[in-house]
TORTOR-632019 format. One line per 4 residues: number of its first residue (from 1); their letters; for each residue x, y, z of C-alpha. Coordinates in steps of 0.5 Angstrom, whole numbers, plus 500, padded with zeros to 3 digits. Example, Ala and Ser with C-alpha at 12.3 -4.5 7.8 and 13.67 -1.06 7.14 Angstrom:
2
1) AS) 525,491,516  527,498,514
***
This chain:
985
1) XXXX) 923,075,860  926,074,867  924,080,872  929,083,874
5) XXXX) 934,081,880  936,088,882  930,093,881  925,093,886
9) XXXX) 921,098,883  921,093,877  919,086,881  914,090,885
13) XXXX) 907,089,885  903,094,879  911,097,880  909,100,887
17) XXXX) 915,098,892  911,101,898  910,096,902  902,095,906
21) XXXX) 906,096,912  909,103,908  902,106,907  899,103,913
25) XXXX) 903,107,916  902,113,911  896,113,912  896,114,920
29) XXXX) 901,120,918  895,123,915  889,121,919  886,116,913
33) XXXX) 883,110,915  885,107,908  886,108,901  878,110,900
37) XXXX) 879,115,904  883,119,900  878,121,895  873,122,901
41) XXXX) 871,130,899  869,128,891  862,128,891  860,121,890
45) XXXX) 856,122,884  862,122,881  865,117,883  866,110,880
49) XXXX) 862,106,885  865,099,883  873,097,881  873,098,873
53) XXXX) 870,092,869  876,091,867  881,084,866  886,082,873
57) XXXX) 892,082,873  897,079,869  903,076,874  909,079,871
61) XXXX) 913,072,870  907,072,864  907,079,860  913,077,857
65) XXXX) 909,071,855  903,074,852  907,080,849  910,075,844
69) XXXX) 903,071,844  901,077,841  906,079,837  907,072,833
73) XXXX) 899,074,830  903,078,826  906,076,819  912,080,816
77) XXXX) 917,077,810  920,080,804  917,087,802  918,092,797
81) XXXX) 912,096,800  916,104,804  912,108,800  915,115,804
85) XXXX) 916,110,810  923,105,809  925,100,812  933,101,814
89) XXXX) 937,096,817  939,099,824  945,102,826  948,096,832
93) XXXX) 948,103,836  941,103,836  939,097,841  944,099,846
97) XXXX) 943,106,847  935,104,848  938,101,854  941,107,857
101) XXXX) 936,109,862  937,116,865  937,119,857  930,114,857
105) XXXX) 927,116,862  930,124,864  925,130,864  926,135,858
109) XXXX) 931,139,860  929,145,863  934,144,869  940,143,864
113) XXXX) 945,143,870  943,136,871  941,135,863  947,135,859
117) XXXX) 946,128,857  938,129,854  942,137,851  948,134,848
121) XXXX) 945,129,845  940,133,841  946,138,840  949,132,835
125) XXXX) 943,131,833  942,138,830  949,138,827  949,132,824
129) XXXX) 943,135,820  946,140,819  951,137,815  946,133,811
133) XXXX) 941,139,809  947,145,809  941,149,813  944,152,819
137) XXXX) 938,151,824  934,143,826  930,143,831  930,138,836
141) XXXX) 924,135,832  917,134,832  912,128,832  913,126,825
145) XXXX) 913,129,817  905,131,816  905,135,823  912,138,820
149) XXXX) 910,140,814  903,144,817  908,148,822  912,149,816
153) XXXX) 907,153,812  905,156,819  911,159,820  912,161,813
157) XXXX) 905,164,813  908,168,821  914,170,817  910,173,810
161) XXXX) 905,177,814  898,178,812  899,173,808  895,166,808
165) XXXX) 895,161,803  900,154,802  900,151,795  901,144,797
169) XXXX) 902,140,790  898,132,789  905,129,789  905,129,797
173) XXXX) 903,124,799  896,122,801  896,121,808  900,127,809
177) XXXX) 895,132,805  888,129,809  893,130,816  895,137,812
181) XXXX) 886,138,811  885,136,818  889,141,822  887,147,818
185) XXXX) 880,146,819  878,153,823  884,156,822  885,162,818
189) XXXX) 890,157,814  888,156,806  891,150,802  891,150,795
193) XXXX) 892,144,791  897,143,785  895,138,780  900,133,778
197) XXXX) 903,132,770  900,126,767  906,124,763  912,125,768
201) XXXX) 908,124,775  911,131,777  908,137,779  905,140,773
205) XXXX) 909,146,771  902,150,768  897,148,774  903,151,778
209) XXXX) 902,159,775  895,158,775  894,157,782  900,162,783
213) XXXX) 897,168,779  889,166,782  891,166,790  895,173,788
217) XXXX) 898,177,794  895,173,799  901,167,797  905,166,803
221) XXXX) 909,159,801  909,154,796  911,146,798  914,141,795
225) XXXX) 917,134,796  924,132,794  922,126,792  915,125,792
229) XXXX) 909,121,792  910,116,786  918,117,788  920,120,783
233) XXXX) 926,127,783  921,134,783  925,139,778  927,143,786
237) XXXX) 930,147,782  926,151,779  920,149,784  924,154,789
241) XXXX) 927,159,783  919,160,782  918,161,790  923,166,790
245) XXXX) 921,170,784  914,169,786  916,173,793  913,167,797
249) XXXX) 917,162,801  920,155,799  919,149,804  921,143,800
253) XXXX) 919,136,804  926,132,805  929,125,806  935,127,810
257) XXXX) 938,119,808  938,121,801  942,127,802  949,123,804
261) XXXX) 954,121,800  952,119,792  945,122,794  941,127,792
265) XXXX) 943,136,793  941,139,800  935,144,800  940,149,802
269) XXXX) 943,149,795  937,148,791  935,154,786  941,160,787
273) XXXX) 940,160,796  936,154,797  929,154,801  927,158,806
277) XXXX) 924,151,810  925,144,810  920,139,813  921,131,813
281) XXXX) 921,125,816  927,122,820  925,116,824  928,110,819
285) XXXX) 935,112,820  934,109,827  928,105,828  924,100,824
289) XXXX) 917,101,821  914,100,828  907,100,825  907,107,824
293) XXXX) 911,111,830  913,114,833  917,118,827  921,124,827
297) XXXX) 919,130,824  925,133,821  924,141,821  930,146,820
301) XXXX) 930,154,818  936,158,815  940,162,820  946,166,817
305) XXXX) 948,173,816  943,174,810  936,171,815  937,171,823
309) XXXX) 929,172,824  927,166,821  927,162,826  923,167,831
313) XXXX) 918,164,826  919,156,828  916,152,832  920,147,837
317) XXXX) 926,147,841  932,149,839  938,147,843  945,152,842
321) XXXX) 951,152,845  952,157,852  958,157,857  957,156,866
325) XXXX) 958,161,870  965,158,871  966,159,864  965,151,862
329) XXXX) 962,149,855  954,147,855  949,147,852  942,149,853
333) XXXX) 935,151,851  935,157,847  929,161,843  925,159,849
337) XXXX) 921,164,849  917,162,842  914,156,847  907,154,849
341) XXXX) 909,155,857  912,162,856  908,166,850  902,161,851
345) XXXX) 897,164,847  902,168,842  907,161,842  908,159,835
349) XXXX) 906,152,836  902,148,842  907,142,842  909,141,848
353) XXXX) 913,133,847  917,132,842  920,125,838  926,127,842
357) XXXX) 928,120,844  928,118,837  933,125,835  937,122,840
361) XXXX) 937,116,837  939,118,830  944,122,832  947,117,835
365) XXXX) 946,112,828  949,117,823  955,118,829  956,110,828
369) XXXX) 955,111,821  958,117,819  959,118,811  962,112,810
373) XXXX) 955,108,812  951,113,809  953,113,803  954,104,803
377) XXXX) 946,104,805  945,109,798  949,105,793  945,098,796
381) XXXX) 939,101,795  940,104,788  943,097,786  937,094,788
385) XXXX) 932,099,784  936,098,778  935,090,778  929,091,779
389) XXXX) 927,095,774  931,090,769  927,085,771  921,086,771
393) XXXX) 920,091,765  922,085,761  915,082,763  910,084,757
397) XXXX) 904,089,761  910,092,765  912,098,764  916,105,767
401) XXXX) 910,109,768  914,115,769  921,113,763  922,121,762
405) XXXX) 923,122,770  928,120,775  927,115,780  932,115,786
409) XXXX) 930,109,791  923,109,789  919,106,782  912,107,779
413) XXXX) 911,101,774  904,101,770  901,095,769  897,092,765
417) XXXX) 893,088,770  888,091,775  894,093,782  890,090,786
421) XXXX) 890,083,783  898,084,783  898,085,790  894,079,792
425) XXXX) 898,075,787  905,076,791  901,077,797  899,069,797
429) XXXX) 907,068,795  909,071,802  910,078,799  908,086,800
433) XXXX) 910,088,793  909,095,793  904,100,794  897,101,790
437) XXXX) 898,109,787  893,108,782  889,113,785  894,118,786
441) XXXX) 894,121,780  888,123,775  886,118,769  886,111,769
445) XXXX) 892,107,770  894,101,774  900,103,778  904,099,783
449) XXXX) 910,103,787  916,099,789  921,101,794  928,099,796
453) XXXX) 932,099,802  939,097,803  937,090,806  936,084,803
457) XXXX) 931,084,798  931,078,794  928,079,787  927,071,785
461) XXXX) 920,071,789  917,077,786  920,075,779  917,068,778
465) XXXX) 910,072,782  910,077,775  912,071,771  905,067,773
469) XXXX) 902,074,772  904,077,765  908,070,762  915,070,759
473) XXXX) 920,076,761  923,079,754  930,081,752  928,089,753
477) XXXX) 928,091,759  927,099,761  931,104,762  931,108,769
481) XXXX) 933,116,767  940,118,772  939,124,776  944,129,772
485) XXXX) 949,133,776  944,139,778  940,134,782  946,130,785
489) XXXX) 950,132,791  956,135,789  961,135,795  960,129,802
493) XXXX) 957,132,808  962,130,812  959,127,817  965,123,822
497) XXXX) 965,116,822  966,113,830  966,106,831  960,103,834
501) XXXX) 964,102,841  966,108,841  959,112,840  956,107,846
505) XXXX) 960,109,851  960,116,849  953,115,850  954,112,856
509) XXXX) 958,118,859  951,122,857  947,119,862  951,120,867
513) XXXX) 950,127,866  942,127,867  937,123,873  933,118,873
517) XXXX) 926,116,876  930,110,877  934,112,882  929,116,887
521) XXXX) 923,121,887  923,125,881  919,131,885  917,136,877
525) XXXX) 910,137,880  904,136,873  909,132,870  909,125,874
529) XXXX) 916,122,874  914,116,875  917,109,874  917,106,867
533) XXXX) 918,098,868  924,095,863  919,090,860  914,095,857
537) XXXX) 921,097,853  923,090,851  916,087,848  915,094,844
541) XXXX) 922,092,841  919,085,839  921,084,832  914,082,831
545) XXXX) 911,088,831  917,094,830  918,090,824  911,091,821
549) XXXX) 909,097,816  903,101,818  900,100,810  901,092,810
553) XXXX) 895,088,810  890,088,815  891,080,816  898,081,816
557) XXXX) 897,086,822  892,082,827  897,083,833  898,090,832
561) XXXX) 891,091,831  888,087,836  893,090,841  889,097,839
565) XXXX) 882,095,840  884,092,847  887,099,849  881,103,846
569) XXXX) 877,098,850  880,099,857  880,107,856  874,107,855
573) XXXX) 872,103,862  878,107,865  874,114,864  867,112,864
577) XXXX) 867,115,857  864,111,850  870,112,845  878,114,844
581) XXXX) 882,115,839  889,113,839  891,117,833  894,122,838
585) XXXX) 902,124,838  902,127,845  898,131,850  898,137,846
589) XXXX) 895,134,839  890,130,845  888,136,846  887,139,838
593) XXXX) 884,134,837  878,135,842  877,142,840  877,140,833
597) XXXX) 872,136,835  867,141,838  868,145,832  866,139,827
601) XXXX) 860,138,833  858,146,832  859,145,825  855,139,824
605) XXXX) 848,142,828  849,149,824  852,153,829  858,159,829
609) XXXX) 861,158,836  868,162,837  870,163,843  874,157,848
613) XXXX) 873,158,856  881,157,859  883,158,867  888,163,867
617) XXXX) 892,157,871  891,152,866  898,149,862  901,153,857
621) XXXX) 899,148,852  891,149,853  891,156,850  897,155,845
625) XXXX) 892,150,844  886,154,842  890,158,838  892,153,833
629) XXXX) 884,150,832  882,157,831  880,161,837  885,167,837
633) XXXX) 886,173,832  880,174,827  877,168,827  875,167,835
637) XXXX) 877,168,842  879,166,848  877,168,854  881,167,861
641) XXXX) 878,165,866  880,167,873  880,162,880  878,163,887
645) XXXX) 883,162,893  884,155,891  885,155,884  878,153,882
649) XXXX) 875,156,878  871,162,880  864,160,880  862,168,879
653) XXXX) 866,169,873  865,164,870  857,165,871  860,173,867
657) XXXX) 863,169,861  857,165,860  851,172,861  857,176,856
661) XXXX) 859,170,851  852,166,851  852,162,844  859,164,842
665) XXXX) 862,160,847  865,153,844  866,149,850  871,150,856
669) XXXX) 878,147,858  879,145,866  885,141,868  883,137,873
673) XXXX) 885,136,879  887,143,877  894,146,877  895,146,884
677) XXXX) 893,139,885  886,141,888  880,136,885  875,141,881
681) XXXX) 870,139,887  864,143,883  866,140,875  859,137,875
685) XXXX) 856,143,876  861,147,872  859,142,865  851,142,867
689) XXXX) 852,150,865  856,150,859  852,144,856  846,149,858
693) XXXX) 847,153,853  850,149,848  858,149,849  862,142,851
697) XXXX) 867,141,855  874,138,855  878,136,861  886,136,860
701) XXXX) 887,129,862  895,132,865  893,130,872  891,123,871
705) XXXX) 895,119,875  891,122,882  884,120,879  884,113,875
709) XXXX) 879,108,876  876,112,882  873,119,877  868,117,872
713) XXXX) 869,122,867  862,120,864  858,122,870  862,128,871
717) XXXX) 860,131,864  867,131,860  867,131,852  873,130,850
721) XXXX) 879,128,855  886,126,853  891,122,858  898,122,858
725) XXXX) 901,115,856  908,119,858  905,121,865  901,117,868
729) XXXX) 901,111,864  909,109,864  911,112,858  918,114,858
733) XXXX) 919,121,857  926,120,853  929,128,855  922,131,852
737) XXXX) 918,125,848  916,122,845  909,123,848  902,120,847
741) XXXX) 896,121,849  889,117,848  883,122,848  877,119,851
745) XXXX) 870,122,849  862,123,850  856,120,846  856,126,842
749) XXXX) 862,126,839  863,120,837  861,120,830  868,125,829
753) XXXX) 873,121,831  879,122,827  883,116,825  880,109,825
757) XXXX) 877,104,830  879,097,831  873,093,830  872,085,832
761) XXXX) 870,083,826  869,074,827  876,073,829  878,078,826
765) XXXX) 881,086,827  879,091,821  879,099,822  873,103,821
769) XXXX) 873,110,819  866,113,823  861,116,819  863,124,820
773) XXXX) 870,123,821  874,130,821  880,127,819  887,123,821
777) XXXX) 892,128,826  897,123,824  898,118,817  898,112,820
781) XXXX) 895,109,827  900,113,832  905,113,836  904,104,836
785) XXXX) 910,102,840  908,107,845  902,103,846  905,096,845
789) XXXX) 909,099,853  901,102,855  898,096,854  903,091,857
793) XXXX) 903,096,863  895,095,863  895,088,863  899,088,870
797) XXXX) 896,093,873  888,090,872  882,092,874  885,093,882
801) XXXX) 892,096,881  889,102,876  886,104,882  891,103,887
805) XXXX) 896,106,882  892,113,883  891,112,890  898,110,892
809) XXXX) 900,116,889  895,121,892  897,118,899  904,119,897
813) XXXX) 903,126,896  899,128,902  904,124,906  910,128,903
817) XXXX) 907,135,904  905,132,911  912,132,913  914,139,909
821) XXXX) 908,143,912  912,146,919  917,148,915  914,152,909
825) XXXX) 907,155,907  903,152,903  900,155,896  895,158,894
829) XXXX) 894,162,900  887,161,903  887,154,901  891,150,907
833) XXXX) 885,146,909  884,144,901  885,136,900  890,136,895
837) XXXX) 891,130,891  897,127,887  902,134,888  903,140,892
841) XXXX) 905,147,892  910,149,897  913,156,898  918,160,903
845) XXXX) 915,164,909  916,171,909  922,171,913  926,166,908
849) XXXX) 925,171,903  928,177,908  934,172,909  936,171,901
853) XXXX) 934,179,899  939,180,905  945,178,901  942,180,895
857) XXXX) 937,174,892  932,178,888  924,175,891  922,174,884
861) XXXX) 928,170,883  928,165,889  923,160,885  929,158,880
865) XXXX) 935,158,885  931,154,891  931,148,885  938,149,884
869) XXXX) 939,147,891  935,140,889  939,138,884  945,138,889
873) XXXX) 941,134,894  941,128,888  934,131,886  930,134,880
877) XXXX) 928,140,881  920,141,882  917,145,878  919,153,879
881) XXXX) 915,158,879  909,155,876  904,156,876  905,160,882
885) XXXX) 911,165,881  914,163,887  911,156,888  915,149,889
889) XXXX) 910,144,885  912,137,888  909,131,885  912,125,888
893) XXXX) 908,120,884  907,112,887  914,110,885  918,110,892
897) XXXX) 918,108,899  916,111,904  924,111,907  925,114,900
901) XXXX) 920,120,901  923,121,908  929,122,905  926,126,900
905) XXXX) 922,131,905  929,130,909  933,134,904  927,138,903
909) XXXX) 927,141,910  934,141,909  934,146,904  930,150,908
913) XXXX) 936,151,913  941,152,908  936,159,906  936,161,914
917) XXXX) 943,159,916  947,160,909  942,163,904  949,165,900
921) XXXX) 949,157,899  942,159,893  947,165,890  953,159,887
925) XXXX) 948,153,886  948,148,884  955,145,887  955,138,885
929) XXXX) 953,137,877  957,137,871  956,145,870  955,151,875
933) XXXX) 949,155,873  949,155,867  949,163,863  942,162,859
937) XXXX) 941,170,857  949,170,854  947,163,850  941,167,847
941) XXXX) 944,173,846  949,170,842  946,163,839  950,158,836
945) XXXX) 945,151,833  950,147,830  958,145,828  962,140,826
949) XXXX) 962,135,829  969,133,828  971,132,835  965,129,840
953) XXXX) 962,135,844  967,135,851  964,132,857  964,135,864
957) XXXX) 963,129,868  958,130,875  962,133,881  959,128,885
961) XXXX) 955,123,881  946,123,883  948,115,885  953,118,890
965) XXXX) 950,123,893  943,118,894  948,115,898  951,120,903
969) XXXX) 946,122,908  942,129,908  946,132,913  953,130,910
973) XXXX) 950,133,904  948,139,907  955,140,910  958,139,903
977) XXXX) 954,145,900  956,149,906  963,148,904  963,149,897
981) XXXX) 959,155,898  964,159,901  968,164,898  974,162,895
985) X) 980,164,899
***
């Protein structure tokens, strides 16, 4: 791949345009004599003394190369293995809408004046699956089917109060019930397993009244798949007839693709009204396997006139239909008031980034696909299941394991042979034949699982493999028992059918509605908006690895495995810590698993420890965090902790809660550099007394980007850390995900690491399960393609530009609040001679306040007004009113030249004046977007979360585009909001 010609950003060195004259002159703008300087005030104890041992830096020119070195050591071919993960080909859409940048790399849409690209997107998205599973309310998705089924039973147990106990049959599959048992460890969440019928390999009827009458009143849900582990249709609907009369909720485990035209029914039909929840996995109808992830974690609810609370109970985003205030059709987040960074400790759930980009990109396929391509991709699959299934039952030793139940896409065959023994036979012909399910059910039978697609699957090879194997077919075959009309889809979804053109340029239109770090500072403070190189795309999307399944054999996936153990290699170096796991989906499952840690930690030595330390000041997601691990309700506590006047942790409280909780006390959660962008300058001492009384200590890695390479987190006394591959390390936030995170941990908690290891084993790569594991956060190896980007950004970072990285960026900040302190205060109060670090807290002084209190601006509402105005100046806004109710939180990020930051702080500035000579300017803004301020409280009032999609949602086109006003100066934009802020004549 050729650097690009016309992105500076991307040619730049560690993708840092600044020139040396650029940050000489920063540097002398903030009194520092050189980038050292900046981390001057941290103690030196904590600091690295030397570069990283790190490898150097891989010119760009050479990534390209290396990425597809590494990728070649995989080896794909003709597979039959899916088992709950299929291979699709893809939509032609899909590449191409990879490649619109301001729906890649725009924020979540939290600003939705400037976000209508990221809202429509996942409105089509919402609706198309609506239409596919008949249920009234999809959200915007989570990480993947295993975490969906966990927040289903979650919700299901919210809307069943004082209930606490799931059935979860044996028919799941494996990988989702050990992520199922991981997360419920310390919770107040009981699982009861269902066994499966030995003869028809579905849930046993029996088992099932058993497990319902010993559980007794506190039953709040039953789960069930549709398809299930040996692919096999369960009985839906009496499995939901049982639930309800049971009195209990019904959550069936989906694959919306097996809903389309000639499919399986929608759960809404199943039983007399449908389940109550759906969960499942979506990714397949867009992307390939991708080792694994990311996926898309399909959730929806009923909402119709019958159960309107449900979905308080539900957890994610949810985007509905709202009005401007011109009366403009939009969309907008809705239901917000379930989130983590509104209900914190009293959220629904702690997820933070979801899969949205991946949403995005499924609803785009079934646009291009519509009816008409579902249903060719079902009949092609059924087509090739049958064949099969004549082939090779023919074969003497060959049998259907199942005969009386019905397969749709899936088969189970016994074998007369040792599973194993087939595998490698048709391995050593090149081929994957399926999965290994012996184990899955009790008794001891050889069963091998084969799954279709609508791809080319050529039968011949496996045939002649079975040939070898069990001798001459036989004229009889076995006979695959049709689904009856009970469990077929009676009507099509009618879902529309768009040419593929048509759809891209429907999605083009979308970016144009969003803003892109592309295009200039993207100043949303604790979020770093920082530039994501274009080659980190490219060789996450090398066919040699999308193309790989995350069960295939380990010798097939050497790249892959080998591209994890260097990423495990270099965090470890990168935080001074001795082990990481990559497992983790996002910041907010980074931070699950470090408490699930401390708890298996506590557990192992014997001790009850229930109570979490977390400044008041911390992210939503820290006390949603711990509420999901089990520190809330009866089962523990969390303990806030209150901050001085530079929002560090009050050292006399903490010293309060240590003398009234002792050894109940688990750990603590600091964020650091803190919420205000002040180094925790005492973290060290802070560790020692947590670790004196037993506890552990968890930094929220948020704040990497104005830290690594420089903090070693080991000296500063850290257990468990997360860092956001999605921040600080350049992956794409894709209008609210997918996320990643990477957690890092302490000697103590190394044998508990969740997931595998990738050990060096001779020339080969093999994962290790460590010895007392607490068990897998995700079924397979994580969101891998996130990791393909995170590490082709490493290499052409290297050990000096992980460094310069984080000091460019502190540098940056402090240069821009430089040019700002004359004109606006400085927060929190009392702490102006504080050093910050990557991003700032600004506010208005008090005659500012007076000014827009004297045309009627409320001052609790001047925060989310002032960053209206930022998105008429072609910017994002900061981060409004958090964590300081009335603060701006800018975080500039490494990203831009100083001429781009003077600009920036110039339209800041500019802001400024508007409030003091046209404060009525705040009252209309903004001015320039798709849509006026849009009405958020009527869109909740009324909430609307799908419709047909028989015509594309309208778009408002931007009044004056973000690349327009990029090129008109602060003055002419200033003049322009004057003018469209007077009242009409």
């Amino acid at each position: 791949m050729e650097p690009s010609t016309t992105d500076f950003r991307e040619q730049a060195r560690h993708y840092i345009p600044a020139s040396e004259q650029d940050i000489t002159a920063m540097l002398n703008a903030v009194g520092k004599p050189d980038l050292d300087a900046l981390f001057g005030h941290i103690p030196a104890a904590v600091r690295f003394q030397e570069l990283p041992d790190l490898p150097e830096e891989l010119p760009y020119e050479q990534l390209s190369e290396e990425l597809e070195r590494i990728s070649h050591k995989n080896r794909t071919g003709l597979s039959f293995l899916g088992d709950g993960l299929l291979d699709i080909s893809p939509s032609p859409v899909v590449a191409q809408i990879c490649n619109i940048r301001n729906l890649t790399t725009a924020y979540t849409p939290y600003q939705p004046e400037l976000s209508q690209g990221t809202l429509l997107a996942h409105w089509i998205y919402q609706c198309s699956m609506a239409r596919l599973t008949g249920f009234e309310a999809v959200n915007a998705s989570l990480y993947d089917r295993s975490t969906s089924i966990f927040e289903g039973i979650c919700a299901a147990i919210r809307m069943s109060r004082g209930k606490n106990t799931a059935l979860i049959p044996e028919t799941l599959y494996p990988g989702d019930i050990e992520v199922l048992e991981t997360l419920v460890e310390g919770m107040d969440v009981r699982l009861v397993k269902v066994a499966a019928d030995q003869s028809t390999g579905l849930i046993d009827a029996q088992a099932l009244e058993v497990a319902i009458d010993e559980v007794g009143d506190q039953l709040a849900a039953l789960v069930f798949p549709h398809v299930n582990t040996f692919g096999l249709v369960e009985d839906v609907d009496a499995l939901t007839r049982r639930a309800a009369d049971a009195g209990i909720k019904s959550i069936a485990v989906i694959d919306p693709l097996l809903l389309g035209p000639g499919g399986l029914k929608p759960p809404s039909e199943f039983g007399e009204e449908g389940v109550d929840i759906i969960v499942g996995e979506a990714h397949h109808l867009a992307l390939a396997p991708n080792f694994g992830g990311p996926g898309l974690g399909l959730f929806g609810v009923r909402f119709s006139q019958k159960d309107r609370n449900g979905v308080r109970a539900a957890p994610g985003r949810f985007i509905g239909r709202a009005r401007d205030c011109s009366g403009r059709e939009c969309r907008v987040g809705v239901l917000s008031t379930r989130e983590q960074h509104i209900r914190k400790d009293k959220a629904t759930s702690n997820i933070c980034s979801n899969q949205a980009f991946i949403a995005t990109l499924v609803g785009a396929a079934l646009l291009e696909r519509g009816d008409p391509g579902l249903e060719q991709i079902l009949s092609g699959m059924k087509s090739q299941l049958s064949q099969a299934v004549d082939a090779l039952t023919r074969f003497q030793g060959v049998k259907l394991a199942f005969p009386d139940s019905i397969s749709y896409h899936e088969v189970t065959l016994e074998l007369s042979k040792a599973t194993p023994e087939v595998l490698k036979a048709a391995h050593s012909a090149g081929i994957l034949a399926g999965a290994d399910v012996s184990d899955r059910i009790s008794g001891e039978r050889h069963l091998l699982k084969l799954s279709f697609s609508n791809r080319e699957q050529d039968l011949a090879p496996l045939i002649e493999v079975f040939k070898d194997l069990f001798g001459e077919a036989s004229d009889e075959a076995g006979k695959l028992k049709a689904p009856n009309a009970d469990l077929a889809r009676a009507t099509p979804p009618q879902l529309p059918s768009y040419h593929a053109d048509e759809v891209v340029r429907y999605y083009q239109e979308l970016g144009k509605l969003n803003v892109s770090p592309d295009d200039g500072c993207y100043p949303l403070g604790s979020c770093t908006m920082k530039y994501n190189p274009k080659i980190n795309d490219w060789a996450a999307g090398l066919p040699g690895f999308t193309d790989v399944h995350p069960q295939a054999p380990i010798e097939d996936a050497q790249g892959c495995l080998y591209l994890l153990h260097e990423i495990q290699e270099w965090f470890k170096k990168i935080t001074g810590l001795p082990g990481v796991t990559t497992q983790p989906l996002a910041g907010a499952q980074g931070e699950l698993v470090g408490l699930k840690l401390f708890q298996a930690y506590h557990r192992d030595r014997g001790e009850k420890r229930d109570v979490m330390l977390i400044p008041r000041s911390a992210h939503g997601t820290n006390f949603a965090t711990a509420t999901m691990a089990g520190f809330a309700g009866k089962l523990g506590k969390i303990v806030y902790l209150e901050a001085d006047v530079a929002g560090r942790v009050l050292n006399e409280d903490l010293d309060r809660r240590i003398e009234e909780y002792g050894d109940r006390i688990s750990g603590i959660m600091i964020t650091n550099p803190n919420t205000s962008g002040i180094f925790e300058t005492s973290f060290k001492q802070i560790a020692e007394k947590i670790h004196a009384i037993g506890g552990l200590v968890y930094m929220d890695g948020a704040n990497m980007n104005a830290i690594a390479g420089w903090v070693d987190l080991g000296a500063l006394g850290v257990d468990a850390v997360h860092n956001n591959l999605h921040k600080t390390w350049t992956i794409p936030h894709g209008g609210g995900g997918p996320g990643d995170a990477m957690v890092a941990v302490s000697e103590r908690l190394l044998p508990y690491l969740p997931g595998y290891q990738i050990e060096k084993d001779g020339e080969m790569y093999r994962p290790v399960k460590p010895e007392k594991s607490i068990g897998s956060f995700h079924r397979h190896w994580g969101n891998f393609a996130h990791k393909v980007r995170c590490y082709t950004y490493l290499l052409r970072l290297g050990r000096e530009g992980v460094r310069r990285m984080a000091a460019v960026a502190v540098l940056s900040a402090r240069y821009t609040q430089n040019l700002l302190d004359k004109e606006y205060a400085l927060l929190p109060k009392g702490a102006d001679s504080e050093p910050r670090m990557h991003e700032f807290i600004i506010t208005l002084h008090d005659e500012d306040y007076a000014q827009l209190e004297s045309v009627g601006l409320r001052k609790a509402d001047s925060a989310m007004r002032i960053g209206k105005l930022f998105l008429d100046f072609g910017f994002h806004a900061p981060t409004v009113a958090w964590p300081e109710p009335l603060g701006l939180m800018i975080e500039p990020t490494e990203s831009y030249t100083k001429a781009e930051l003077d600009r920036f702080a110039d339209a800041v500035k500019a802001i400024r004046r508007l409030i003091t000579e046209h404060p009525q300017a705040l009252l209309s803004a903004p001015h320039f977007t798709p849509i006026d301020r849009v009405e958020e409280v009527e869109a909740n009032r009324d909430v609307c979360l799908s419709e047909s999609l028989d015509e594309l949602p309208e778009i408002n086109l931007p009044r004056i585009s973000t690349r327009e006003l990029a090129k008109m100066s602060v003055d002419a934009i200033y003049e322009k909001i004057v003018e469209a802020s007077k009242p009409a004549a």
